[in-house]
C-alpha positions in Angstrom: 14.8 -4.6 -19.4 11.2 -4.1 -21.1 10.2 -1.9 -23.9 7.2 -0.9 -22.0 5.3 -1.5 -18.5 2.2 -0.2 -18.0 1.2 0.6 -14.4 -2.4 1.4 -13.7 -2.9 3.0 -9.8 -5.6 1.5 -7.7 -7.7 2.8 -4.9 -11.1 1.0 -3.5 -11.3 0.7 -7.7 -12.4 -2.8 -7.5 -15.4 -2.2 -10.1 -13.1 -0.3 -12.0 -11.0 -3.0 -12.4 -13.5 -5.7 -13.3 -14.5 -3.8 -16.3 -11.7 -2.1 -17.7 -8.4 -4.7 -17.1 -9.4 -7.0 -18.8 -9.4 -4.7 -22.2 -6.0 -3.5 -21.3 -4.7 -7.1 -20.8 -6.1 -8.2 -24.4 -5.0 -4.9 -26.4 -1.7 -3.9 -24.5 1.2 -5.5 -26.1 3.1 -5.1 -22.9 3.5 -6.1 -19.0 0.5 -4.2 -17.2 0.8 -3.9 -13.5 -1.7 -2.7 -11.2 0.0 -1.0 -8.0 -2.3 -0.9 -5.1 -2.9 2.3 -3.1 -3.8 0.3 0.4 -7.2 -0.6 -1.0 -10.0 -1.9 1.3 -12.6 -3.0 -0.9 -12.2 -6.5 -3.2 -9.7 -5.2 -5.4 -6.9 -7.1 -4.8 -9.3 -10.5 -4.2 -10.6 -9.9 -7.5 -6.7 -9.4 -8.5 -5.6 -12.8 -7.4 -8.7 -15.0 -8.3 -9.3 -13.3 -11.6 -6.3 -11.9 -13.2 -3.5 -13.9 -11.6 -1.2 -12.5 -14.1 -1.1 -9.2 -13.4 2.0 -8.2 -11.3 0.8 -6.5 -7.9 3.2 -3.8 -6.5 1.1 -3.2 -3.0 1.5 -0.6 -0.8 0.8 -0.6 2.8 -0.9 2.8 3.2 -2.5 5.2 0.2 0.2 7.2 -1.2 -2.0 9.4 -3.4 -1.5 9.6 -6.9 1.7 11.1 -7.3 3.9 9.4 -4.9 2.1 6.1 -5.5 3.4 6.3 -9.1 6.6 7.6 -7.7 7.2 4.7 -6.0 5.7 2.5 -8.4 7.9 3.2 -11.1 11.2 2.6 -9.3 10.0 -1.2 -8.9 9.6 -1.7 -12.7 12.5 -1.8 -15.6 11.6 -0.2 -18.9 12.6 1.8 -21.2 9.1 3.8 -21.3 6.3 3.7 -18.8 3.0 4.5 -18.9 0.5 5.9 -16.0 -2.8 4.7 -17.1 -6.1 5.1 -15.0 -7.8 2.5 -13.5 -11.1 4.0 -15.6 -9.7 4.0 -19.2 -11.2 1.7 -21.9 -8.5 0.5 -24.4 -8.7 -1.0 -28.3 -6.7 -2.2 -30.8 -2.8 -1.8 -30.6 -2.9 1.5 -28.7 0.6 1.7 -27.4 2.2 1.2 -30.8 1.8 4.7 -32.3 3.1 5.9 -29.4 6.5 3.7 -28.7 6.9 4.3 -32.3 7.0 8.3 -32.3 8.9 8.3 -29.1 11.6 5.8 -30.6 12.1 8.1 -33.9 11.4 10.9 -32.0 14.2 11.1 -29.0 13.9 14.8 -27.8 10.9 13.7 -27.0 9.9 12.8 -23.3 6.5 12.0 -22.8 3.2 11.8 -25.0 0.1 10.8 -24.7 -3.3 9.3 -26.8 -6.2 10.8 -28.0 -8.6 11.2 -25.4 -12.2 11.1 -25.9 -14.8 10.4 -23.6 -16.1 6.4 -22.4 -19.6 7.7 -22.0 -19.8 9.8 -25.4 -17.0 8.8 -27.6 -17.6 11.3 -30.2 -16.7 13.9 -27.7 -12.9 14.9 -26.5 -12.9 14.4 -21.9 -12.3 16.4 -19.9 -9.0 15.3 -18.6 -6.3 15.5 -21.9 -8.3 15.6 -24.7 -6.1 16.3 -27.8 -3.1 17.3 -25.5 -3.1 20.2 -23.0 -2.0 23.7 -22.8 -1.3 26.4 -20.0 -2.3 30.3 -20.5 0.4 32.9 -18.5 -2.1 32.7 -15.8 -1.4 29.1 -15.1 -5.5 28.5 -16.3 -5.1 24.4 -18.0 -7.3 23.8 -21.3 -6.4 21.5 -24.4 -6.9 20.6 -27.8 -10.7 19.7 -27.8 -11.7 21.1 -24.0 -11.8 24.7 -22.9 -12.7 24.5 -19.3 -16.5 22.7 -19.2 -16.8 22.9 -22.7 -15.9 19.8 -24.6 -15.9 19.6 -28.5 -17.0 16.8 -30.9 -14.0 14.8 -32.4 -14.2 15.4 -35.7 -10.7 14.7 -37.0 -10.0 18.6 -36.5 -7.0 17.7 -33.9 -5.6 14.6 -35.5 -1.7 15.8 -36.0 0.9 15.2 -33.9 1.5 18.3 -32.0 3.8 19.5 -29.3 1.8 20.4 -26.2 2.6 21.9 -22.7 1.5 18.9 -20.9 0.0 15.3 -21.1 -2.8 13.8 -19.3 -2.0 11.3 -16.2 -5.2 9.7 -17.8 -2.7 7.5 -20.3 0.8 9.5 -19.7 3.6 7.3 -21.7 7.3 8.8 -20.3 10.7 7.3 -20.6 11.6 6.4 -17.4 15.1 7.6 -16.9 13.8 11.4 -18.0 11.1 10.8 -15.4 13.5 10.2 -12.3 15.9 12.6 -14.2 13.6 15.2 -13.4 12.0 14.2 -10.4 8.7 12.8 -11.2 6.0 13.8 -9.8 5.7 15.9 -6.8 4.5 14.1 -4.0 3.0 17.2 -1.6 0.6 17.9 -4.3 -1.3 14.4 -3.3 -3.4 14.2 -6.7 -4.5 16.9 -9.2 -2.1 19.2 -11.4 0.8 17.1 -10.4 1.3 16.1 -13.6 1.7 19.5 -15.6 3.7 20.5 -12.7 5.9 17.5 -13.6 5.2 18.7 -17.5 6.2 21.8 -16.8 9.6 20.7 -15.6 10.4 18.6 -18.9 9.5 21.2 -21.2 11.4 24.2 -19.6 14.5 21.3 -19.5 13.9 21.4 -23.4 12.2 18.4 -23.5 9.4 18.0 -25.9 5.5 16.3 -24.8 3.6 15.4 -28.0 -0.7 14.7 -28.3 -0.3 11.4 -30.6 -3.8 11.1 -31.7 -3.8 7.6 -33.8 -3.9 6.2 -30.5 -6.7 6.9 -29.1 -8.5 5.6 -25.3 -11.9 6.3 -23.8 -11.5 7.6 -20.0 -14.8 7.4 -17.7 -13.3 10.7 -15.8 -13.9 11.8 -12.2 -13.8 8.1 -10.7 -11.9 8.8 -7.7 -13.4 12.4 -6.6 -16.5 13.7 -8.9 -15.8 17.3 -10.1 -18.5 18.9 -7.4 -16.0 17.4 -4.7 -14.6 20.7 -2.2 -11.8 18.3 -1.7 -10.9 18.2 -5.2 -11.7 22.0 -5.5 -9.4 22.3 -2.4 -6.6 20.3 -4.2 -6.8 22.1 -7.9 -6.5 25.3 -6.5 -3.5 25.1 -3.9 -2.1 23.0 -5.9 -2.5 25.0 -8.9 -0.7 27.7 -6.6 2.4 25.2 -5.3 2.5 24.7 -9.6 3.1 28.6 -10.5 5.2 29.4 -7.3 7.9 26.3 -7.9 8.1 27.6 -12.4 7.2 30.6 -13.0 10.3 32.9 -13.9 11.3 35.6 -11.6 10.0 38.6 -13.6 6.3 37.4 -13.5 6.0 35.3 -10.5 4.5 38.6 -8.0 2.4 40.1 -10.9 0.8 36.7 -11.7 0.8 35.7 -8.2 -1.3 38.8 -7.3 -3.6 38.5 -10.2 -4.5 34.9 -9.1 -5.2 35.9 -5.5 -8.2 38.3 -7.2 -9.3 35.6 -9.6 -9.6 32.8 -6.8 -11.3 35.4 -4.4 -14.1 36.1 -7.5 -13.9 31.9 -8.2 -15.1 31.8 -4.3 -17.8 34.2 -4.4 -19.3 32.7 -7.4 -19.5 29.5 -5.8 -20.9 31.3 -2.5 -23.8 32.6 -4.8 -24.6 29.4 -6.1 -24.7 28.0 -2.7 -21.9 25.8 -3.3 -20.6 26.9 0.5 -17.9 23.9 1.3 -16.6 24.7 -2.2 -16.3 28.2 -1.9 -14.2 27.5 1.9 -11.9 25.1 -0.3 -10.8 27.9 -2.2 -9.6 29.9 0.9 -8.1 26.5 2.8 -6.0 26.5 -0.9 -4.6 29.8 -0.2 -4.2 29.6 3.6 -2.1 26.3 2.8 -0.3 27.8 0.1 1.2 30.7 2.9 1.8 28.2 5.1 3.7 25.8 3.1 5.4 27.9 0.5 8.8 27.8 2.5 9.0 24.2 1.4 9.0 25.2 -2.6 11.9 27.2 -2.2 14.4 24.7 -3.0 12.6 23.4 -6.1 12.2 26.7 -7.1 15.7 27.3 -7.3 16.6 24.4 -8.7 13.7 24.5 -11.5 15.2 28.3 -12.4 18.8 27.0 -12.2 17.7 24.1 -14.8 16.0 25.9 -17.1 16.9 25.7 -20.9 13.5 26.7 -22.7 13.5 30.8 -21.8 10.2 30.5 -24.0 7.6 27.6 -23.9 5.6 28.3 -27.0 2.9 25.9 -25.8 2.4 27.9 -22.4 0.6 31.0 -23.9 0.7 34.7 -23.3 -3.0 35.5 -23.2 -6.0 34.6 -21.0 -8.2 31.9 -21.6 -10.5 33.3 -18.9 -10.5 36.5 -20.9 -10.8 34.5 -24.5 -13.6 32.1 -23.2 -15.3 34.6 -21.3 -15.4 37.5 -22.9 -14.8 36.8 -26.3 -16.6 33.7 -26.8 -13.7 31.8 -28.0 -14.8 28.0 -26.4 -13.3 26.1 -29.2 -9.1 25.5 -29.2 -9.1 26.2 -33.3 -10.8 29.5 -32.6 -7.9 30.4 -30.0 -4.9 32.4 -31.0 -2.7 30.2 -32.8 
């Protein structure tokens, strides 16, 4: 069995590929394999001609992101994998200070690098940052991003912490905890899949760590662009599939409700900026969510059963609408700690 296989997820990423493998291959001290969505551009041409080394695992039809690494990761041995995306620019020995605080460190079940941005590396991205959090709401932000607002790396977030969930950006997990739990959920096709899967380690007393001495630089938005309605569509159902299948009993109608109002005002603010297709991916969310609720039920009562943390410190118990908003709070240090 290996120490560690790294397994980068490739769609039509060809371009991707060309620039960014080739880092990974000289600063990864482990076997990288790219797994291969059912692409139709060059990519795995450019695979076979010019890195004949990598391992392929193809698939015959795109999978998405979550099933795709699903099924990836049951074709590999290893005591630890890693998700990394096909748009992440590596250096030095990253995966060392990570295999090393996971091997001391055994509670510990997943953790990821310091991620700042490929086009501005003296700013934290978007997706990760320093490690990310989740307000009672179920709003994401991290150590270094608060919703659009991204801070300068300055050092100010360079301790290990324990956070509610790692980036799929450059996610290192030990594999048996992975299957253990489940991985990641397939219906959600791509976006929040990962803290859904986060969610389940932490309330299963597993700890996620932010291991900042390794650090990566990810381009962000390579597969859908932020402005997408497809990807609006995705982050909100799938934001609602996320709170439906974890929260606890006591909260799930009041917080359930309280979304329902704060999606409706998220669609009439992109109506007024004329962002039409976006503002009908909000409802399509929350028509899809009715519909296909009844297939949660089951992993909610399993997720409930399971449950050993009662109380997630990381998953917080005010607003970071409300903090950001209203009270100007845009930086994570300013934030209730």
């Amino acid at each position: 069995m290996e120490k560690v296989a790294v397994i980068i997820l490739n769609w039509n990423g060809a371009n991707m590929l060309r620039r960014f493998l080739p880092g990974v291959l000289q600063h990864t001290n482990a076997t990288v394999y790219v797994a291969d969505n059912a692409s139709t551009d060059e990519s795995l041409q450019l695979l076979a001609t010019e890195f004949p080394q990598v391992p392929i695992i193809q698939f015959p039809k795109n999978l998405g992101f979550a099933e795709g690494y699903n099924e990836a990761i049951k074709k590999v041995e290893a005591e630890y994998v890693v998700l990394l995306n096909s748009d992440v620019e590596v250096k030095d020995d990253w995966l060392a200070p990570l295999v090393q605080y996971m091997d001391v460190h055994t509670d510990v079940a997943a953790s990821q690098p310091k991620i700042l941005s490929w086009y501005a590396p003296h700013l934290f991205e978007y997706a990760g940052a320093c490690g990310g959090y989740l307000d009672y709401l179920g709003y994401p932000f991290c150590r270094g991003r608060i919703f659009g607002t991204l801070e300068e790396d300055k050092g100010q977030y360079d301790s290990v912490v324990p956070v509610f969930w790692a980036t799929g950006a450059a996610l290192m997990v030990r594999k048996d905890v992975y299957e253990e739990v489940g991985g990641l959920d397939a219906r959600f096709f791509a976006h929040m899949e990962e803290i859904d899967f986060c969610w389940r380690l932490r309330s299963r007393g597993y700890g996620i760590v932010c291991v900042p001495t390794s650090k990566v630089y990810h381009v962000g938005g390579g597969t859908l662009p932020k402005e997408n309605p497809f990807k609006t569509h995705l982050n909100f159902r799938n934001n609602l599939y996320m709170l439906y299948k974890n929260l606890p009993d006591q909260s799930l109608k009041s917080v359930m409700c309280m979304r329902y109002w704060l999606d409706l005002l998220a669609a009439l603010q992109f109506t007024l900026k004329g962002e039409w297709r976006s503002a009908r991916a909000v409802f399509k969310a929350h028509t899809e969510f009715r519909k296909n609720k009844h297939l949660f039920v089951a992993d909610r009562s399993e997720n409930i059963a399971r449950t050993k943390c009662k109380q997630i410190k990381e998953l917080v118990p005010y607003s970071i609408l409300w903090a950001y908003y209203a009270k100007g709070k845009k930086h994570f240090s300013r934030l209730p700690q």
